[in-house]
N, C-alpha and C positions, 0 to 999 in steps of 0.2 A: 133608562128605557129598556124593557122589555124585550127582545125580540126573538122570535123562533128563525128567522133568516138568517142573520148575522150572529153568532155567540164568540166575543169577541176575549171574553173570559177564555175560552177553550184555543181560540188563535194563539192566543200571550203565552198561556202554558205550552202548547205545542212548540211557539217556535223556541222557550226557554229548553224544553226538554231536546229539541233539535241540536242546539246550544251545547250541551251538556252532552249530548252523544257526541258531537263529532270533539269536545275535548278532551272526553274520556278516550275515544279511538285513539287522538293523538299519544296520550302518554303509554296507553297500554303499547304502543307502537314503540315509543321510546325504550320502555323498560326491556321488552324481545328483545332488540337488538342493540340497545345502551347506547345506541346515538341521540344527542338532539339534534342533528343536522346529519342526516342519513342520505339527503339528493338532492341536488338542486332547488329544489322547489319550498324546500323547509327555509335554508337562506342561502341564496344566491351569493353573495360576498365570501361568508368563512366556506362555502363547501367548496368557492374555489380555489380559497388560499389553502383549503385543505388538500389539495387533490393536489395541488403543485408541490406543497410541502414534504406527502406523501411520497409522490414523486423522488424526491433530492434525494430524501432516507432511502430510499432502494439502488440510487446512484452511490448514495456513500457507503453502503453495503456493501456495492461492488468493487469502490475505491479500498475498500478496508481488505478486502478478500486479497486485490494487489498489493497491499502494501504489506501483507501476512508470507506475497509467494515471493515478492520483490526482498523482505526480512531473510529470508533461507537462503535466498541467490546471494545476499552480501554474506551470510554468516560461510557457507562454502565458500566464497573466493576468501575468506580472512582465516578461516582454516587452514586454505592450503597454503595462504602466503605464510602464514606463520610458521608453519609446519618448515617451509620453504628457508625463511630467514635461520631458521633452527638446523638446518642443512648446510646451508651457509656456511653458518660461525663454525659448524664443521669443517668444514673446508680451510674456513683460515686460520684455524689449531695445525690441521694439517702440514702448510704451507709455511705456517712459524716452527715446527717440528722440522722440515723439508729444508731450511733453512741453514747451512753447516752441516749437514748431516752427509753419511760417506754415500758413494755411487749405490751401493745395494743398499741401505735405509731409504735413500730416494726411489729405490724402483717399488717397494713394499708400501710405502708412503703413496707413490701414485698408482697402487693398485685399491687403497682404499679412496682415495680422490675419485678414479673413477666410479666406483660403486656408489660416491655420494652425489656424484652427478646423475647418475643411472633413476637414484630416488629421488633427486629435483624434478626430470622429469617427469617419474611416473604421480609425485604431489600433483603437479600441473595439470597433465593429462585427468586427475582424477575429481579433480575441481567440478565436480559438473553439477549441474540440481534443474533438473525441467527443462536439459537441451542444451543447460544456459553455461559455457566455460567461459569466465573472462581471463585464466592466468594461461591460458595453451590456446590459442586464437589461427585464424590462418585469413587473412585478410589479401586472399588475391583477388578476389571481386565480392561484388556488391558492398561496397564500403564507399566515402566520399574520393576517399584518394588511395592507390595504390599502395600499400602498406603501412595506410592509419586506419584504427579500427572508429567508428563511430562510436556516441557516447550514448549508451543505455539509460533508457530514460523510464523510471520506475511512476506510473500514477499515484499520485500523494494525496490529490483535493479536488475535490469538487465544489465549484464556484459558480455564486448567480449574484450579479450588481443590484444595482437599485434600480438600472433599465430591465431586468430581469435575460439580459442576456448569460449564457451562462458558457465557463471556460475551466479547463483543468490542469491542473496543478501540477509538475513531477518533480522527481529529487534523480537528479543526473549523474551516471557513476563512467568517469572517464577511464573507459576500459584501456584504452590510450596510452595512459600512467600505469598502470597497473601491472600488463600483461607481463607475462615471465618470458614465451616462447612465442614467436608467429613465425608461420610455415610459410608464409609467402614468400615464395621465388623477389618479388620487388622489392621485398622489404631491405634496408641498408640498415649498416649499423645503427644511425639515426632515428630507425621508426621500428628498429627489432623490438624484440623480449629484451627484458633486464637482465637475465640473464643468458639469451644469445646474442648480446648485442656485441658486435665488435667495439673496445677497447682501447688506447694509447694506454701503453705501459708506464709511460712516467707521470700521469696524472688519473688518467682513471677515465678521461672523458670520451664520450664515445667520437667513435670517425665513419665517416660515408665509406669509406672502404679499407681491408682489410690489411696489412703488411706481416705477412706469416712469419716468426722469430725463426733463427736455428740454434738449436737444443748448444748451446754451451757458449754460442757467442751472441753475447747484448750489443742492441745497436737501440738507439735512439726512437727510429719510428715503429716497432716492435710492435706489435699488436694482441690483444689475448680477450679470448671471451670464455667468460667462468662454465660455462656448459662445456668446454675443450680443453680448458689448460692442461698441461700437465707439467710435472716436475722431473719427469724421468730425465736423464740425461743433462739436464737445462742448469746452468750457474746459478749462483746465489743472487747474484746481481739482476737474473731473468725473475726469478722467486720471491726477490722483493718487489718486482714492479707488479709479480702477478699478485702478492699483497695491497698494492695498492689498487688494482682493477677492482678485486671481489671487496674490498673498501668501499668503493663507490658504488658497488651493485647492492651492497647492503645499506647504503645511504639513500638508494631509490626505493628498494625494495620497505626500508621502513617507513619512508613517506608515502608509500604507497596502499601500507598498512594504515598508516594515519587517517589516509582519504575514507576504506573502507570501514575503520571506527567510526568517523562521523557521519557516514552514510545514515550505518548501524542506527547510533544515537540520533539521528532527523528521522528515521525512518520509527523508529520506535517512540519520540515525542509526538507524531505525526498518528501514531495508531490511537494515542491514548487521548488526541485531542479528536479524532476522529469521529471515538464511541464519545465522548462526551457531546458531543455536537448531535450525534445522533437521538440521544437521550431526550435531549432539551427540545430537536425538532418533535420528537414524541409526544413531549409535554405539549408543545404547541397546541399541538393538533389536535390532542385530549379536551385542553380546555376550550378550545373552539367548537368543537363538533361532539364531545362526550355526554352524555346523560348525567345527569346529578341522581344515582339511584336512590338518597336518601328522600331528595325532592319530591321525586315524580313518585314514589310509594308512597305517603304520605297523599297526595295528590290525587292519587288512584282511590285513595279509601276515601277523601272526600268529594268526587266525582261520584262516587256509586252512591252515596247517601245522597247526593243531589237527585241523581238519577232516579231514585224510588220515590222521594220526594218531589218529582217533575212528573213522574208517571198518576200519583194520586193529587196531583193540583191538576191532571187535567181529566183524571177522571173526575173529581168533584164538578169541575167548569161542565162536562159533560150534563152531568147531573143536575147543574142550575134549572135546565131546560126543564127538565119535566116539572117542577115546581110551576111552570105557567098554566099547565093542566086544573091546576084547584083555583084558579081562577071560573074557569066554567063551572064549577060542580057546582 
């Protein structure tokens, strides 16, 4: 049927050509900005797992940036302790030289002893990286207890479950073990520095408080802490026990070293799995929400030949109409 009212030819066309416009809008949209899923409303499901995912990766970003400054805080404290330990076994050359040697060899002897004390401290003191000293500490307040130091707790991970609640991660460096010197007034031999720590001469272990030796006569509860000993004056018999003190102070001091390698090595497996994690959420997110630019080019070229094709089917429909004209003539 005929009709000059309804041209229902030219509706069809229209609404195909309508069809075709707002497809072609969508990809030319895509390809600008190389999303498939640019906001909500494209699809609701991945842009939200995108936007959470998005999220994590600028969290692990920041995890990573800490575990970059928390890397330099361990690598300074394993510096100076080394440094420190190297100081050390100075001392106990020393001390086995010091050993039989006459009254004037010992005083020349404890004149470089002290200068190698003088550089334990100043290794310690110089331990610092962003504030942060763990081998020269002074723990009279704010700490859990009077002359322990808390344990520094470096951010390692960023974590979200399967309820999506989410919790982080750190790798703890017990500055505790470690420390060489604390200035606190409370501290006892017990919870000193490794090497202010008072001493028992005949074993090495520490003691809550001190029993001062006198220079030539050995007595039993004798006491010595490797930051003060000296040889001057002091028996053979005093100079072996102080051998065995700086013994045990290089038996903490190297487990203590130990602690700060493995920090080291968690802290640096911890970086490398960190960026890979990060990578992979990248990937995620790409393949949820990115553009196929080979697709949608492709796409685009045959949208537009639709399109001129949609535009002369409804001009033709248009054009049906006047053909009822030669009906009257």
């Amino acid at each position: 049927m005929a009709s000059i009212m309804t041209n229902a030819s030219a509706l069809t066309a229209l609404q195909s050509l309508n069809n075709t416009n707002k497809s072609l809008e969508t990809t030319q949209t895509r390809i600008s900005t190389g999303y498939r899923v640019a906001e909500a409303s494209d699809n609701a499901a991945y842009w939200s797992i995108a936007t959470t995912m998005r999220s994590d990766h600028k969290a692990l970003s920041t995890v990573q940036d800490a575990l970059g400054l928390g890397a330099s805080k361990v690598d300074t404290a394993y510096t100076g302790m080394s440094k420190a330990i190297e100081t050390v076994n100075e001392i106990k050359v020393k001390l086995v030289a010091a050993n039989g040697a006459t009254a004037a060899d010992k005083e020349k002897i404890d004149t470089e002893i002290k200068a190698l004390q003088g550089q334990l401290k100043s290794y310690a003191d110089a331990a610092t990286f962003s504030g942060a000293n763990w081998l020269s500490v002074d723990t009279t307040s704010g700490h859990a207890a009077a002359g322990t130091y808390d344990d520094v707790k470096i951010v390692s991970s960023f974590n979200r479950n399967a309820a999506g609640t989410v919790s982080l991660g750190t790798t703890d460096i017990k500055v505790q073990d470690i420390k060489l010197y604390d200035a606190a007034a409370a501290a006892t031999g017990l919870t000193d520095g490794i090497l202010d720590a008072v001493r028992l001469g005949t074993t090495g272990a520490r003691q809550a408080t001190a029993s001062a030796p006198t220079a030539g006569t050995d007595a039993a509860t004798d006491t010595y802490t490797v930051s003060t000993l000296s040889v001057k004056d002091f028996s053979d018999a005093q100079i072996t026990k102080q051998l065995t003190v700086v013994e045990a102070a290089l038996k903490e001091m190297t487990s203590a070293a130990t602690q700060l390698g493995t920090a080291k090595q968690r802290i640096d497996l911890q970086k490398t799995f960190t960026s890979s994690l990060m990578d992979s959420i990248e990937r995620g997110v790409g393949q949820l929400v990115d553009a196929d630019m080979n697709k949608e080019s492709t796409r685009l070229q045959a949208l537009q030949v639709q399109q001129q094709l949609g535009i002369q089917s409804l001009s033709i429909a248009n054009g049906n109409a006047q053909t009822i004209l030669s009906l009257f003539r």
